[in-house]
C-alpha positions in Angstrom: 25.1 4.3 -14.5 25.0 8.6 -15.2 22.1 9.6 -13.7 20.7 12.3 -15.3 20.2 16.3 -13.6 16.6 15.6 -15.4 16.1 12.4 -13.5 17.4 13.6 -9.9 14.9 16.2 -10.7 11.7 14.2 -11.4 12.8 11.8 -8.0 12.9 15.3 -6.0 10.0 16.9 -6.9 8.1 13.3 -6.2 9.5 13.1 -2.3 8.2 17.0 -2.3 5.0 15.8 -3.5 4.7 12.6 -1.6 6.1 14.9 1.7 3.2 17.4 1.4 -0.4 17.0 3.7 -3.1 15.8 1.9 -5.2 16.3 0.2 -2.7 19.4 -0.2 -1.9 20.2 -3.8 1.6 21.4 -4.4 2.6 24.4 -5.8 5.4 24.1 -8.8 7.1 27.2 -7.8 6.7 25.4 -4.0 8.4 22.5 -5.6 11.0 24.6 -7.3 11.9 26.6 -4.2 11.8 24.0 -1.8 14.5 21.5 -4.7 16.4 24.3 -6.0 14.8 23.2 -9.7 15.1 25.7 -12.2 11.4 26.7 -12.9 11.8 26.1 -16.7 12.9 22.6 -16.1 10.6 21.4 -13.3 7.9 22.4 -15.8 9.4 20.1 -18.4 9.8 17.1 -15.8 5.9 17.3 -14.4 4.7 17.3 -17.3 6.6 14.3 -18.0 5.6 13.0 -14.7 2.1 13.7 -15.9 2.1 12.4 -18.9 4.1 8.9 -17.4 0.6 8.9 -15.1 2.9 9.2 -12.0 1.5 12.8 -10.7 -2.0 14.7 -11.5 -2.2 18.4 -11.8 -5.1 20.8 -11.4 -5.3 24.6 -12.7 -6.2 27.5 -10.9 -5.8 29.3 -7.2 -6.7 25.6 -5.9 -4.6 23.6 -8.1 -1.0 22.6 -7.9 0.1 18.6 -8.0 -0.6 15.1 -6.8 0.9 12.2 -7.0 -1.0 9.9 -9.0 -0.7 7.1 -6.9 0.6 6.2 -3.5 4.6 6.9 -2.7 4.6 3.6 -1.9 3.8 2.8 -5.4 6.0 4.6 -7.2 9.6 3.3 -7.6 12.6 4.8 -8.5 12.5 2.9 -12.1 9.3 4.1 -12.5 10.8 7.9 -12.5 13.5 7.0 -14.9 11.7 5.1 -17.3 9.1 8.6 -17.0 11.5 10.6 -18.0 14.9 8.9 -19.5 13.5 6.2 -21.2 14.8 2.5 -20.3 17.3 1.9 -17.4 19.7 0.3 -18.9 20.7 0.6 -22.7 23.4 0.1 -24.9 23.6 2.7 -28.1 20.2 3.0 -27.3 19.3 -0.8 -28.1 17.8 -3.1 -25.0 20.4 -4.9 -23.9 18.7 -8.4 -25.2 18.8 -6.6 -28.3 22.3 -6.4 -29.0 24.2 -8.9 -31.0 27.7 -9.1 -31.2 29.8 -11.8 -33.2 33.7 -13.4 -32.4 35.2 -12.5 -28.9 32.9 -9.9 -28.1 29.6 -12.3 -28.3 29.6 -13.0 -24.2 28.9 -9.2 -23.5 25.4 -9.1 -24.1 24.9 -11.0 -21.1 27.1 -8.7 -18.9 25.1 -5.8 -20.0 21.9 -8.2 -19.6 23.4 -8.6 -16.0 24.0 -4.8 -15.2 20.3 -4.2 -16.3 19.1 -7.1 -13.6 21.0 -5.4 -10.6 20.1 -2.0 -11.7 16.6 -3.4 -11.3 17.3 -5.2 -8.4 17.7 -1.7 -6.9 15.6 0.6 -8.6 12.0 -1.1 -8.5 12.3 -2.1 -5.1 12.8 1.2 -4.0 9.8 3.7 -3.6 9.2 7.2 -3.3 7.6 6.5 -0.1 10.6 4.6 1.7 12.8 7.5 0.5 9.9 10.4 1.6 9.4 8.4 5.2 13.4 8.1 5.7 12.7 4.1 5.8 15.1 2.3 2.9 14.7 -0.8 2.9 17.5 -3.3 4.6 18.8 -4.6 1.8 19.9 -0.8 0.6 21.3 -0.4 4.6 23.3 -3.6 3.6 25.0 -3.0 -0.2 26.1 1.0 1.6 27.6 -0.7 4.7 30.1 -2.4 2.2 33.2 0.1 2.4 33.6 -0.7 -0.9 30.3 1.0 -1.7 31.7 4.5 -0.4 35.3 3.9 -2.7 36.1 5.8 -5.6 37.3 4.3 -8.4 39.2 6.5 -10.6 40.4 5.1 -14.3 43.5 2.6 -14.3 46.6 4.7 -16.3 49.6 2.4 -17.5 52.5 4.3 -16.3 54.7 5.8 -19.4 
């Protein structure tokens, strides 16, 4: 999975939102200063983030941003599908969507697989367990496999 510099964005500026008092509002240059997010760009992603209903925004020497909704309701899908679209696709089809005929036929249900552990993963983890430094166990558990740490660089035949 590539996750996007758009979509690390959106996640950060939620745990900034979701991190500040309430009924505070938050500031976008606060947001921008506090993430490193190129002012330009975190304008772009809250008003995606707006327009997805995942924060609220207000005008003026009082205004700033809100999420929307409780941290604890907001999962990390949620932020992708906000701004990238659909968590898993292939040439931009659903993976259910894709046919393939001969040999290749059995793939659609890998790619149907990927998109159920992406999932698995994504919408079970919230803003709020990532603001409140609280993952839930099973994340603790799939990062405690070494294996989860290991790089895996491209297999090259040797000439």
């Amino acid at each position: 999975m590539h996750i996007t510099a758009k979509v690390d964005y959106a996640v950060r500026t939620l745990l900034e939102i979701a991190r500040a008092p309430q009924p505070t509002a938050l500031k976008a240059d606060a947001i921008a200063t506090a993430q490193q997010i190129p002012p330009k760009v975190l304008e772009t992603v809250l008003g995606e983030l707006r327009r997805a209903g995942l924060v609220i925004s207000r005008r003026g020497p009082d205004g700033g941003y809100w999420l929307a909704r409780p941290a604890a309701d907001i999962s990390i899908a949620d932020v992708i599908r906000a701004v990238e679209g659909p968590l898993a696709s292939v040439r931009g089809e659903r993976p259910e969507d894709v046919r393939y005929d001969g040999v290749a036929e059995p793939l659609r249900q890998v790619w149907v697989a990927v998109r159920v552990n992406l999932r698995a993963v994504l919408e079970n983890v919230s803003i709020g367990e990532i603001a409140e430094d609280q993952l839930p166990e099973f994340v603790g558990a799939l990062i405690a496999d070494p294996g989860a740490w290991a790089r895996r660089e491209p297999h090259v035949q040797p000439s």
